[in-house]
Structures are given as structure tokens and as C-alpha cells.
PDB file of N, CA, C, O and CB in Angstrom:
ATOM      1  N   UNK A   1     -14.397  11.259   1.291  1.00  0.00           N
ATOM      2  CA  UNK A   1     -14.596  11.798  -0.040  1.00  0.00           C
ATOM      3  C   UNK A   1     -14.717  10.633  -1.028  1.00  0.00           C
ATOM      4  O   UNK A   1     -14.169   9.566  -0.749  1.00  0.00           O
ATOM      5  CB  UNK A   1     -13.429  12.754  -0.436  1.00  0.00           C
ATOM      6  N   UNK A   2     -15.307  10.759  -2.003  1.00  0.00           N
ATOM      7  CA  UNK A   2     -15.849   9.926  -2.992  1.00  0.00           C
ATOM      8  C   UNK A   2     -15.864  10.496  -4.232  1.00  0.00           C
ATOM      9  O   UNK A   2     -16.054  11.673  -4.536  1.00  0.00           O
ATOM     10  CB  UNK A   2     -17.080   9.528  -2.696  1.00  0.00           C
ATOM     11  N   UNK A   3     -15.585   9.289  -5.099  1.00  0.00           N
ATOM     12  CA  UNK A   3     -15.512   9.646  -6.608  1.00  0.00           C
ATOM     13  C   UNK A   3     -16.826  10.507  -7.099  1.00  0.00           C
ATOM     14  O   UNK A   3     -17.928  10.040  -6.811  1.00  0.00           O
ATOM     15  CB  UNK A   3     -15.417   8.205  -7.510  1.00  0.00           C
ATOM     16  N   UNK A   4     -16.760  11.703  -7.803  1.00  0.00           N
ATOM     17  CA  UNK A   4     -18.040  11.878  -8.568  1.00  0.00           C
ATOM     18  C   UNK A   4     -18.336  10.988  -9.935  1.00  0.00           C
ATOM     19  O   UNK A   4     -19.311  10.508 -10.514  1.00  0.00           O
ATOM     20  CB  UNK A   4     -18.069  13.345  -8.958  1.00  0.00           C
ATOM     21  N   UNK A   5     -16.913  11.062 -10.092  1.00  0.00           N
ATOM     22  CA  UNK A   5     -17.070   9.627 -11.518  1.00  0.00           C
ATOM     23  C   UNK A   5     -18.085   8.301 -11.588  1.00  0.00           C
ATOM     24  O   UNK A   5     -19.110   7.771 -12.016  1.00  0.00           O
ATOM     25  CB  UNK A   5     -15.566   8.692 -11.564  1.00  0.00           C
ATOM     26  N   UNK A   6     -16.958   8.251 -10.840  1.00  0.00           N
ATOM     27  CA  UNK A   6     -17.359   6.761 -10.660  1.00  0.00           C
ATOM     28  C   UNK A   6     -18.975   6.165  -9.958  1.00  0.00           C
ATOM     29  O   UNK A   6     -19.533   5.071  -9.882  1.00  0.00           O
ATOM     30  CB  UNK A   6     -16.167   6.244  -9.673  1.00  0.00           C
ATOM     31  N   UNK A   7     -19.314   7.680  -9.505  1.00  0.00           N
ATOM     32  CA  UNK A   7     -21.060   7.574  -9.056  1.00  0.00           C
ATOM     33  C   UNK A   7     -21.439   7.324 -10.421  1.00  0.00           C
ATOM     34  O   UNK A   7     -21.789   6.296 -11.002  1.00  0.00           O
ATOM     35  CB  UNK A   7     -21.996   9.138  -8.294  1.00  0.00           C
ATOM     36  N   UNK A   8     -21.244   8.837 -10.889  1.00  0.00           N
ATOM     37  CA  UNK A   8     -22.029   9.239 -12.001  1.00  0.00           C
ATOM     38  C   UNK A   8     -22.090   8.255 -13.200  1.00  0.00           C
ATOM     39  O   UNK A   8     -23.153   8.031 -13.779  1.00  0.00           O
ATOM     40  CB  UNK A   8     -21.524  10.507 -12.449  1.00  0.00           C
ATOM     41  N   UNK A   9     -20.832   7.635 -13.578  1.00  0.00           N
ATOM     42  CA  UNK A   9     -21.068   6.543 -14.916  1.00  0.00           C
ATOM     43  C   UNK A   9     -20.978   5.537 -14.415  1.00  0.00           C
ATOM     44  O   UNK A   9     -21.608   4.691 -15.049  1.00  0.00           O
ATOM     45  CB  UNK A   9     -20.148   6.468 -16.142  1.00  0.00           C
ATOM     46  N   UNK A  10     -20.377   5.059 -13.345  1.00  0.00           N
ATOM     47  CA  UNK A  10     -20.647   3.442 -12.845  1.00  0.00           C
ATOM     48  C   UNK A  10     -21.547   3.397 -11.616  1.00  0.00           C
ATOM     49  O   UNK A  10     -21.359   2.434 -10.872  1.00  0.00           O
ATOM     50  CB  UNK A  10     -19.169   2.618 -12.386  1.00  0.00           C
ATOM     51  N   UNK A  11     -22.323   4.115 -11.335  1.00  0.00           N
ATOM     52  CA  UNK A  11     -22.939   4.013 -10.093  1.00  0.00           C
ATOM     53  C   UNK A  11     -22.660   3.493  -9.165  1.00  0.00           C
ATOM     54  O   UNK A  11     -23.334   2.556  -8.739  1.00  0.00           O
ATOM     55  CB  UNK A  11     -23.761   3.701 -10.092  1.00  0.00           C
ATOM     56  N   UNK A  12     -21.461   3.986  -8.494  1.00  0.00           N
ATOM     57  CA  UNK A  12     -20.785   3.161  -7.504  1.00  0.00           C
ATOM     58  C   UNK A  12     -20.106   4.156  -6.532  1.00  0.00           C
ATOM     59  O   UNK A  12     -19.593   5.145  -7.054  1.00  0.00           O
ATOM     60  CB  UNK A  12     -19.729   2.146  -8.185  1.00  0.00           C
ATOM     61  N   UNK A  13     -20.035   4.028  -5.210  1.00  0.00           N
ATOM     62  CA  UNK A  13     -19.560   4.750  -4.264  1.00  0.00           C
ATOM     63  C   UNK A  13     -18.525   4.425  -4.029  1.00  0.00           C
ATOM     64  O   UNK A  13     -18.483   3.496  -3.221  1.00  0.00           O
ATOM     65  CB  UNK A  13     -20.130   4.832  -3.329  1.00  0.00           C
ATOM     66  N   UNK A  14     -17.219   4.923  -4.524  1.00  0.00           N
ATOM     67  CA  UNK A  14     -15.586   4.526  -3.672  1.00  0.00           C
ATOM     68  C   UNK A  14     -15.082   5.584  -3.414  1.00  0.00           C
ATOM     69  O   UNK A  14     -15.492   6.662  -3.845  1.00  0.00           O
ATOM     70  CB  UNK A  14     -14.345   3.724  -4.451  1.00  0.00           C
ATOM     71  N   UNK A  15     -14.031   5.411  -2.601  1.00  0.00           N
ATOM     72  CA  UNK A  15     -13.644   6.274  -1.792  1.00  0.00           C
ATOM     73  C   UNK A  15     -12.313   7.039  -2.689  1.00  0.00           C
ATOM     74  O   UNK A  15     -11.587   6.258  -3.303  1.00  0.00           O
ATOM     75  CB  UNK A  15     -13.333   5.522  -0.351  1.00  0.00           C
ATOM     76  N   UNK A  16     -12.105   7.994  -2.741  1.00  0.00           N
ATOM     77  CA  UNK A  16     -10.773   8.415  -3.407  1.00  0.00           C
ATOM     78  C   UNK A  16      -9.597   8.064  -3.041  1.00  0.00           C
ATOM     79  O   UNK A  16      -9.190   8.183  -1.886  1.00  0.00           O
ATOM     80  CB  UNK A  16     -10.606   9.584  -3.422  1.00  0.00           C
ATOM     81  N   UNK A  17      -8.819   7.512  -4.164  1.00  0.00           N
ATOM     82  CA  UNK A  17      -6.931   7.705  -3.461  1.00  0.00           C
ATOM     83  C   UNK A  17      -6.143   7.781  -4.622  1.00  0.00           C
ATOM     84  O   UNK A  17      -6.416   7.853  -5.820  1.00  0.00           O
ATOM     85  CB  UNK A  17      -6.123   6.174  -2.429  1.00  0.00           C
ATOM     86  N   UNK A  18      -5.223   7.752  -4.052  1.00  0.00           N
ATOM     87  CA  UNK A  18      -3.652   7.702  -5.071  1.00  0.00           C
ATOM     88  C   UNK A  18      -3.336   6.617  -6.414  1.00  0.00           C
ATOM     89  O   UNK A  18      -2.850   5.584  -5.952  1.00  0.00           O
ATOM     90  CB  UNK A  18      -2.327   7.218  -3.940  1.00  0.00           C
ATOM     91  N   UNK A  19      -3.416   6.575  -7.326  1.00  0.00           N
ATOM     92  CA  UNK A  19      -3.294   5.971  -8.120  1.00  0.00           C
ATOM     93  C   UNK A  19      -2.332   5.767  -8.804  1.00  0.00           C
ATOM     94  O   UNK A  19      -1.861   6.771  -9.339  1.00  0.00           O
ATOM     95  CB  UNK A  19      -3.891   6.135  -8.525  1.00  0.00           C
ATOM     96  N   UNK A  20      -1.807   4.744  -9.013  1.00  0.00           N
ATOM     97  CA  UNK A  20      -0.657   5.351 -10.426  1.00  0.00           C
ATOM     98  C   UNK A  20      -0.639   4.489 -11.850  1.00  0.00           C
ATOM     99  O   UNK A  20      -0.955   3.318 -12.061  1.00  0.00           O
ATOM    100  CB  UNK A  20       1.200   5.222  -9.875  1.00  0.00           C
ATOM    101  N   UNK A  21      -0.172   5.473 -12.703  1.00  0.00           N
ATOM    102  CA  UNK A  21      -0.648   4.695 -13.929  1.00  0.00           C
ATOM    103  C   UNK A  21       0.375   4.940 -14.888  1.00  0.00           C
ATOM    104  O   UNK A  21       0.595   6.114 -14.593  1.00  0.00           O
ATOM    105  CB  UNK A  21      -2.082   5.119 -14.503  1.00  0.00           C
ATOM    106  N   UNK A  22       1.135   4.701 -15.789  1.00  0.00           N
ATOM    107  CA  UNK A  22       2.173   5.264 -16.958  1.00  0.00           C
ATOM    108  C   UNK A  22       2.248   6.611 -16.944  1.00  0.00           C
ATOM    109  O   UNK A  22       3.347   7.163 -16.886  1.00  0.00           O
ATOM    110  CB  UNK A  22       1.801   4.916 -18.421  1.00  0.00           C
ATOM    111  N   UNK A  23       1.519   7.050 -16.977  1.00  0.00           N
ATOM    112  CA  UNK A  23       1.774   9.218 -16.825  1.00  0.00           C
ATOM    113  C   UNK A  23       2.046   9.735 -15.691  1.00  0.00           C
ATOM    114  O   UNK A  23       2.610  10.827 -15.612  1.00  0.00           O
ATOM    115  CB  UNK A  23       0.385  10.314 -17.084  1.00  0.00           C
ATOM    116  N   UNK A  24       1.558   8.775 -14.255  1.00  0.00           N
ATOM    117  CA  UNK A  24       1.939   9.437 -12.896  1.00  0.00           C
ATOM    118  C   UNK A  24       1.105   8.534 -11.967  1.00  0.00           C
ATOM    119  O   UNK A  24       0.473   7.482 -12.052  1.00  0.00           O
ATOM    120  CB  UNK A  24       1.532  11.167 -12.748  1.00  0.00           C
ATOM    121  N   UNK A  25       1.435   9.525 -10.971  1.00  0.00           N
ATOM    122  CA  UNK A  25       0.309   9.072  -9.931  1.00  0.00           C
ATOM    123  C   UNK A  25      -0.848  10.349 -10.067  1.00  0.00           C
ATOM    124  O   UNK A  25      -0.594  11.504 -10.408  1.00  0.00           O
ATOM    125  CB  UNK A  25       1.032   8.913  -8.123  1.00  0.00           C
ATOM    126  N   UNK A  26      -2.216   9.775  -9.690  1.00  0.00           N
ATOM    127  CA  UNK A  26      -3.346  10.598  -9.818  1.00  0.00           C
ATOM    128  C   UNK A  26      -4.508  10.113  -8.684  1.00  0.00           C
ATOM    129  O   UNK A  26      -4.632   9.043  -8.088  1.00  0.00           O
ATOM    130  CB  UNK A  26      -3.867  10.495 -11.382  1.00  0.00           C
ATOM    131  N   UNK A  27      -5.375  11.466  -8.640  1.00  0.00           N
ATOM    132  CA  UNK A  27      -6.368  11.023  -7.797  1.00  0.00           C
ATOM    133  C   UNK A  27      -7.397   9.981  -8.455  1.00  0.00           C
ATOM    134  O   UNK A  27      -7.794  10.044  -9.619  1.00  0.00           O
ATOM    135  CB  UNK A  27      -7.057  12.221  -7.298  1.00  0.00           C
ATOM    136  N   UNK A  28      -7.708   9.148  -7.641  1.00  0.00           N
ATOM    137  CA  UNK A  28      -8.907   8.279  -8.591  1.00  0.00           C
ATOM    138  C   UNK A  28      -9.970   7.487  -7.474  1.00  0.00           C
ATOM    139  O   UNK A  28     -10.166   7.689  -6.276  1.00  0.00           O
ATOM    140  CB  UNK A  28      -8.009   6.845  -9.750  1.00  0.00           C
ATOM    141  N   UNK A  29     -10.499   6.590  -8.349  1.00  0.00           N
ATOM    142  CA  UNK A  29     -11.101   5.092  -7.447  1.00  0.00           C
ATOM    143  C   UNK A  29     -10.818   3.533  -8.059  1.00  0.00           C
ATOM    144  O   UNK A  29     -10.713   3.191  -9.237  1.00  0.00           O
ATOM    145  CB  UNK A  29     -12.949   5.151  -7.399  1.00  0.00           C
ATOM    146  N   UNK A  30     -10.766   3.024  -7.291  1.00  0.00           N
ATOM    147  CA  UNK A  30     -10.449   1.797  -7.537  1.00  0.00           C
ATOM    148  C   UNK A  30     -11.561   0.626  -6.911  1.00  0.00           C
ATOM    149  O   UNK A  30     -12.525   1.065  -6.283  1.00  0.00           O
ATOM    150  CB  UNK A  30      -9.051   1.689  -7.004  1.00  0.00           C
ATOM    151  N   UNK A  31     -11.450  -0.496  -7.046  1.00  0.00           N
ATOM    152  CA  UNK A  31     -12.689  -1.645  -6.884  1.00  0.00           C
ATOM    153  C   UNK A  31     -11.532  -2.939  -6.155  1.00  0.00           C
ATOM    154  O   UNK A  31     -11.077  -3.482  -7.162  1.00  0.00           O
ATOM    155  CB  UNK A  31     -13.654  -2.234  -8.895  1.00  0.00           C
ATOM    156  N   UNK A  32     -11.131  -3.373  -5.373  1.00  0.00           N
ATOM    157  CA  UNK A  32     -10.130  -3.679  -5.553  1.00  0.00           C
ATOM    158  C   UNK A  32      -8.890  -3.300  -5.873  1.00  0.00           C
ATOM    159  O   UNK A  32      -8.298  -2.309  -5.445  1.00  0.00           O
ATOM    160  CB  UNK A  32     -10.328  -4.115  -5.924  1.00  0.00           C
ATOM    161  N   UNK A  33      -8.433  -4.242  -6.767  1.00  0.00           N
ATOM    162  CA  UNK A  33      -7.338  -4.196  -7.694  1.00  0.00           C
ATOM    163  C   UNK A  33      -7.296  -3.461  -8.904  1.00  0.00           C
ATOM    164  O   UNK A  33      -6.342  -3.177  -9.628  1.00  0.00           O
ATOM    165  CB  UNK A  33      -7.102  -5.317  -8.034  1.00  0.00           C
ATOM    166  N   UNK A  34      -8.689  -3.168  -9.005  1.00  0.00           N
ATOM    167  CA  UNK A  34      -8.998  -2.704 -10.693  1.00  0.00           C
ATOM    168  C   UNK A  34      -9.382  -1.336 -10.884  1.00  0.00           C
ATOM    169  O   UNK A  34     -10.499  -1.119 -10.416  1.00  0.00           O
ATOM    170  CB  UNK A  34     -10.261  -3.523 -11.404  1.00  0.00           C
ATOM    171  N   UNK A  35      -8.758  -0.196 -11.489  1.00  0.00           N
ATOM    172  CA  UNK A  35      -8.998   0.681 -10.944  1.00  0.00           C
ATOM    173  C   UNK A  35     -10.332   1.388 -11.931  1.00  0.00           C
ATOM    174  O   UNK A  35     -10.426   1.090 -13.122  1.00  0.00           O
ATOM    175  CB  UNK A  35      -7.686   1.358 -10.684  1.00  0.00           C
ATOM    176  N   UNK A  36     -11.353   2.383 -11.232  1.00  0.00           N
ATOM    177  CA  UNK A  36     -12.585   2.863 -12.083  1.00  0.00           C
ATOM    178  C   UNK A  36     -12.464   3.850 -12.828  1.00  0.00           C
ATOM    179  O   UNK A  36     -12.649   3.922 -14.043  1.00  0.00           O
ATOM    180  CB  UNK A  36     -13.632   3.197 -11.422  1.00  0.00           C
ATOM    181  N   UNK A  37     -11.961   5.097 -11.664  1.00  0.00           N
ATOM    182  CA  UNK A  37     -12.293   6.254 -12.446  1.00  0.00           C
ATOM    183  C   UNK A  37     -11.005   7.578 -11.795  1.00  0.00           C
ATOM    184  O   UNK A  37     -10.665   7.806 -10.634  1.00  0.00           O
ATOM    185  CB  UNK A  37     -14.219   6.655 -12.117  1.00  0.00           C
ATOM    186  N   UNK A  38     -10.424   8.419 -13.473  1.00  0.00           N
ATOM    187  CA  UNK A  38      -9.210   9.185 -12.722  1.00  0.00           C
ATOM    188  C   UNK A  38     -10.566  10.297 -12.440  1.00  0.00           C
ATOM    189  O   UNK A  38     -11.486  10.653 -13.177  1.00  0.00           O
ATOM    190  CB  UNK A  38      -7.426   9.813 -13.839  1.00  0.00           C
ATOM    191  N   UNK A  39     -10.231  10.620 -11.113  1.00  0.00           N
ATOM    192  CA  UNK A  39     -11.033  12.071 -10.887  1.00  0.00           C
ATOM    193  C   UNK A  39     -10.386  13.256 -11.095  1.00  0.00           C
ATOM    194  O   UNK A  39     -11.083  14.212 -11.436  1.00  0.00           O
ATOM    195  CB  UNK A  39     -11.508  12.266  -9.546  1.00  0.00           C
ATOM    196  N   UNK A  40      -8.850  13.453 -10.926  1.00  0.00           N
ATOM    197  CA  UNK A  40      -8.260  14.764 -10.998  1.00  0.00           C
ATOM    198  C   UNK A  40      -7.921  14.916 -12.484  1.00  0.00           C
ATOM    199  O   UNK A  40      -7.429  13.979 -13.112  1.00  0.00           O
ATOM    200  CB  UNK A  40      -6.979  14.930 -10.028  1.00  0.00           C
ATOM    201  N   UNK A  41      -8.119  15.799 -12.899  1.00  0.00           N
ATOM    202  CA  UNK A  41      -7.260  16.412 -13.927  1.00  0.00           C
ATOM    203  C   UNK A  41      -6.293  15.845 -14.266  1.00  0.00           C
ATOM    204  O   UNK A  41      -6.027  15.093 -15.204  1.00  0.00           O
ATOM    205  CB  UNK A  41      -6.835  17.476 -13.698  1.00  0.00           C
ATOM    206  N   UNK A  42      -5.312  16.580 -12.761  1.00  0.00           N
ATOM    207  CA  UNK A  42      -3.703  16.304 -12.937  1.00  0.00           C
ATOM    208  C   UNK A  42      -3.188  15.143 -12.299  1.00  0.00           C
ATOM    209  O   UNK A  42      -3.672  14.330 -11.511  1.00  0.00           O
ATOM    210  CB  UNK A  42      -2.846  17.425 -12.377  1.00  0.00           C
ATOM    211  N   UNK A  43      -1.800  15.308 -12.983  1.00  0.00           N
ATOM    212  CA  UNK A  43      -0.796  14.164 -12.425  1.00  0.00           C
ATOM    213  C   UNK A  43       0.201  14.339 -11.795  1.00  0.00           C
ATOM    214  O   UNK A  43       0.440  15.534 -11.969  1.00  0.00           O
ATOM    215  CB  UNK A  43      -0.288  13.464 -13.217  1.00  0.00           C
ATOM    216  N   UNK A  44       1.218  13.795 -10.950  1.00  0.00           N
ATOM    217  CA  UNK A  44       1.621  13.970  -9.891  1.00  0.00           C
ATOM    218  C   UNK A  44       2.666  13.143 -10.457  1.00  0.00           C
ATOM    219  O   UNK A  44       2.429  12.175 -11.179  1.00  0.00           O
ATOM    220  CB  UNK A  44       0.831  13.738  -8.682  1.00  0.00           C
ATOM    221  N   UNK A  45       4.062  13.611 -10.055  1.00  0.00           N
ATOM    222  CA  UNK A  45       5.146  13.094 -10.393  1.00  0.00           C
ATOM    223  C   UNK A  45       5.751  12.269  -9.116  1.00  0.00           C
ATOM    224  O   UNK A  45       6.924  11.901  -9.039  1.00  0.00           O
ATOM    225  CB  UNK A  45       5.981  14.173 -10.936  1.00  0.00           C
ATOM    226  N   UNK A  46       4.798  12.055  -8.183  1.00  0.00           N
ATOM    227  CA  UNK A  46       4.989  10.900  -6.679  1.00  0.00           C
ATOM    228  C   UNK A  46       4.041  10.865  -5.729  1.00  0.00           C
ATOM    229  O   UNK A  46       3.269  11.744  -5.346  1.00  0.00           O
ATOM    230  CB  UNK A  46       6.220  11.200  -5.696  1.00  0.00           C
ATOM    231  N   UNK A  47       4.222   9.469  -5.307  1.00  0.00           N
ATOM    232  CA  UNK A  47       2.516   9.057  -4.216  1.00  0.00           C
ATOM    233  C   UNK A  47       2.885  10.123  -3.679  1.00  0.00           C
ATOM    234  O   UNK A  47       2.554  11.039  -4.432  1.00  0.00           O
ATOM    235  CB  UNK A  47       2.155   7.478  -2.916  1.00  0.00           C
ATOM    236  N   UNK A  48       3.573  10.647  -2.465  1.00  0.00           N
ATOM    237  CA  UNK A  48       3.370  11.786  -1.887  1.00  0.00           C
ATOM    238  C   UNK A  48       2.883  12.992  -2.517  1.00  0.00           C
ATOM    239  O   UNK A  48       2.363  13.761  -1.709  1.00  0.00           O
ATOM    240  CB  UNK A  48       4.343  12.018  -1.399  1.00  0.00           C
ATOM    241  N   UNK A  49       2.893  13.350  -3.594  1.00  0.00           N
ATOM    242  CA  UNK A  49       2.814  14.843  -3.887  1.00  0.00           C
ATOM    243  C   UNK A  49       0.993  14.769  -4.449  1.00  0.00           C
ATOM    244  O   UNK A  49       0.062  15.557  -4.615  1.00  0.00           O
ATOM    245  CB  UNK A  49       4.255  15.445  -5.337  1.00  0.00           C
ATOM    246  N   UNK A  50       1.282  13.208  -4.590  1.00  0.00           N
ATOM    247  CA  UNK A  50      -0.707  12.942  -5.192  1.00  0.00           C
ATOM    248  C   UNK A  50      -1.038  13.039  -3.704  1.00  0.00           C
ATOM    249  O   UNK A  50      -1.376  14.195  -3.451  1.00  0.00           O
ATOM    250  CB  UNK A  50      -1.462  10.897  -6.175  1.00  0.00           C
ATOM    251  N   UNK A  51      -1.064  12.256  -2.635  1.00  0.00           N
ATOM    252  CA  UNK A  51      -1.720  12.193  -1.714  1.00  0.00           C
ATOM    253  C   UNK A  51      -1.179  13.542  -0.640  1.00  0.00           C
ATOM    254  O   UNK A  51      -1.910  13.767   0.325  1.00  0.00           O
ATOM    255  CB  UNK A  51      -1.621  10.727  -1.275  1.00  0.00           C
ATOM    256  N   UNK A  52      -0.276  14.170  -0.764  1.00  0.00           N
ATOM    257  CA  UNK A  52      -0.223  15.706  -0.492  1.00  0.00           C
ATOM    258  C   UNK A  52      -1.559  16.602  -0.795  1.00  0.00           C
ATOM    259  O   UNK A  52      -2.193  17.231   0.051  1.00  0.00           O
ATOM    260  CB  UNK A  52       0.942  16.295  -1.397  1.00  0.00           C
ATOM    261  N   UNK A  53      -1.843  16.517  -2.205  1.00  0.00           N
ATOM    262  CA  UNK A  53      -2.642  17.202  -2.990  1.00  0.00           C
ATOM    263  C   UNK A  53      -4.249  16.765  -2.680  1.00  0.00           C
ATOM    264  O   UNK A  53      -5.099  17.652  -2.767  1.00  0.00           O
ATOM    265  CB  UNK A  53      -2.151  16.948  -4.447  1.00  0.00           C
ATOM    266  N   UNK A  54      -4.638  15.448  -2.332  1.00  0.00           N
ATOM    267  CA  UNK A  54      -5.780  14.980  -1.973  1.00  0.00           C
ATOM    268  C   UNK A  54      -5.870  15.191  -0.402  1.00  0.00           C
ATOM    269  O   UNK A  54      -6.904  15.379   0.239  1.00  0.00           O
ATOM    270  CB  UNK A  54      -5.907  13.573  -2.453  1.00  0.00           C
ATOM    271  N   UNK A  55      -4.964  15.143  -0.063  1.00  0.00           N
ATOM    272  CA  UNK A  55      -5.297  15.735   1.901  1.00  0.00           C
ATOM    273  C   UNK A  55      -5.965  17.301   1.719  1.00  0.00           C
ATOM    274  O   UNK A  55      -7.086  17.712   2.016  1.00  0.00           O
ATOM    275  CB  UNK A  55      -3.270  16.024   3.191  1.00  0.00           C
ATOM    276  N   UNK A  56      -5.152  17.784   1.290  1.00  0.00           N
ATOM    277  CA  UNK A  56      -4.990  19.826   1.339  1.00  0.00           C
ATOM    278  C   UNK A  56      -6.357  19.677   0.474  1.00  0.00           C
ATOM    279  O   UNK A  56      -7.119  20.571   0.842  1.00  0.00           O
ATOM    280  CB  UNK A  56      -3.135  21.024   0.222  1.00  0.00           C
ATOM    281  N   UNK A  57      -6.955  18.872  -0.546  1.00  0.00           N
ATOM    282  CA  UNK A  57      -7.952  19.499  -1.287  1.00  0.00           C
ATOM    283  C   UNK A  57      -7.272  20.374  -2.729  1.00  0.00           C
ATOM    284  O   UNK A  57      -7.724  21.366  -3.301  1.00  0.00           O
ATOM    285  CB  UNK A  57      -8.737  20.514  -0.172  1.00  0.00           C
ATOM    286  N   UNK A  58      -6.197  19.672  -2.982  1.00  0.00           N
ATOM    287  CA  UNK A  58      -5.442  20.505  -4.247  1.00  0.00           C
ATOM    288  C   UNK A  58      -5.580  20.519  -5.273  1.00  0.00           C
ATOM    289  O   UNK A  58      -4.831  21.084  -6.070  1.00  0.00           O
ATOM    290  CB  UNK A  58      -4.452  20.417  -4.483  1.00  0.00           C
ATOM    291  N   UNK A  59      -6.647  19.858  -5.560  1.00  0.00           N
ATOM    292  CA  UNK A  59      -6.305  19.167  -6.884  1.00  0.00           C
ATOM    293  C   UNK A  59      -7.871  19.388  -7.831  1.00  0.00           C
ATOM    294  O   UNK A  59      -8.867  19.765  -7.213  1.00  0.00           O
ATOM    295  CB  UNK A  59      -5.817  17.258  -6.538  1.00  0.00           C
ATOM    296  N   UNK A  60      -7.939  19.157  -9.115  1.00  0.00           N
ATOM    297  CA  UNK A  60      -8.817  19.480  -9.581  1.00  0.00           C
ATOM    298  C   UNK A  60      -9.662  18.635 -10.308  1.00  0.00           C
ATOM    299  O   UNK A  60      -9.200  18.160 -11.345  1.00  0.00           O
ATOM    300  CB  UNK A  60      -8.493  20.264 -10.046  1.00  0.00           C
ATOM    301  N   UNK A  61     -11.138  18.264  -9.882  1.00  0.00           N
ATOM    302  CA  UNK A  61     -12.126  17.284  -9.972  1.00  0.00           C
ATOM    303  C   UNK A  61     -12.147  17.628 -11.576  1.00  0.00           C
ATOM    304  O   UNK A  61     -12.314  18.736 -12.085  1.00  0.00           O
ATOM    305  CB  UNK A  61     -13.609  17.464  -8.946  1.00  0.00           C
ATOM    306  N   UNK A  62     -11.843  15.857 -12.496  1.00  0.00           N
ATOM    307  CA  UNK A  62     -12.434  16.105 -13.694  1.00  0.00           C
ATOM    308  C   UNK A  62     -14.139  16.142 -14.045  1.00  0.00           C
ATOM    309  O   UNK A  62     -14.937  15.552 -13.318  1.00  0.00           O
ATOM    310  CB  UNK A  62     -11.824  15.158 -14.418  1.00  0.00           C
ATOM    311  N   UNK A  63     -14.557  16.901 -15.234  1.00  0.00           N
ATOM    312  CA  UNK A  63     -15.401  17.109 -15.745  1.00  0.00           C
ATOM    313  C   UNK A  63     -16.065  16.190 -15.339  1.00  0.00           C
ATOM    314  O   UNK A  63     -15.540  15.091 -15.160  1.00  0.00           O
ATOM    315  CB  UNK A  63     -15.296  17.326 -16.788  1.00  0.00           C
ATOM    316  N   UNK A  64     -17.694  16.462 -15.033  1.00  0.00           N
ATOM    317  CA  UNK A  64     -18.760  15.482 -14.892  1.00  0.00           C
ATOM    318  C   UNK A  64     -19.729  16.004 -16.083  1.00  0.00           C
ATOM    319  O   UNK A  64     -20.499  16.943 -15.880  1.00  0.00           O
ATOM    320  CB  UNK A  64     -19.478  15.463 -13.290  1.00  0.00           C
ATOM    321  N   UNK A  65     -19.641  15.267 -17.487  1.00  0.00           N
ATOM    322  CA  UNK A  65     -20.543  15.607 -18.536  1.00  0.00           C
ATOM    323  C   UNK A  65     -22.366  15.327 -18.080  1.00  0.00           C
ATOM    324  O   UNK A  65     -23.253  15.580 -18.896  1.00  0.00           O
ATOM    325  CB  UNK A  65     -19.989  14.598 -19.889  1.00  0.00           C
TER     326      UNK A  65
END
């Protein structure tokens, strides 16, 4: 699975994972170290419950304007 984000405004193919950032952990992509784009909506109050939610398909792809 792959970012739609991170296609769509950076034209770039990465792969989704767990992120975490001051509000939580979240689904996203990253380049490295640097991260691109949050794809989910929501936030996740622990790596497990983010990467729980990205196995099962739980979670909800943000807006692609």
C-alpha cells in the first residue's frame, strides 16, 4: 500500500507506516528520515494501535483535493 498523498502532491511512491508526531502516532509516508505525507485522518494514542489499524485496513484515507 502506498501513499495517495504523497503521489498526488509530491509525486512520489512510498509505502505507508506508522508515524509519530506531537498529537500521536498516524498513518503516513516518509523519505527516509523525513517524513511526507499524514494519510489517515486519525490519530492513534500507540505504534500498536496505528499499525493495528493499518494491517486490518482501519483507518481513514485523508482527503485527496
Amino acid at each position: 500500500m502506498y501513499g495517495q498523498l504523497a503521489r498526488r502532491w509530491c509525486k512520489l511512491e512510498l509505502p505507508l507506516q506508522v508515524l509519530q508526531s506531537n498529537s500521536g502516532f498516524y498513518i503516513g509516508t516518509a523519505d527516509g528520515d523525513d517524513p511526507v505525507s499524514k494519510e489517515s485522518v486519525e490519530y492513534f494514542q500507540t505504534h500498536a494501535a496505528a499499525q493495528q489499524a493499518l494491517q486490518d485496513g482501519a483507518w481513514t484515507q485523508d482527503v485527496i483535493l
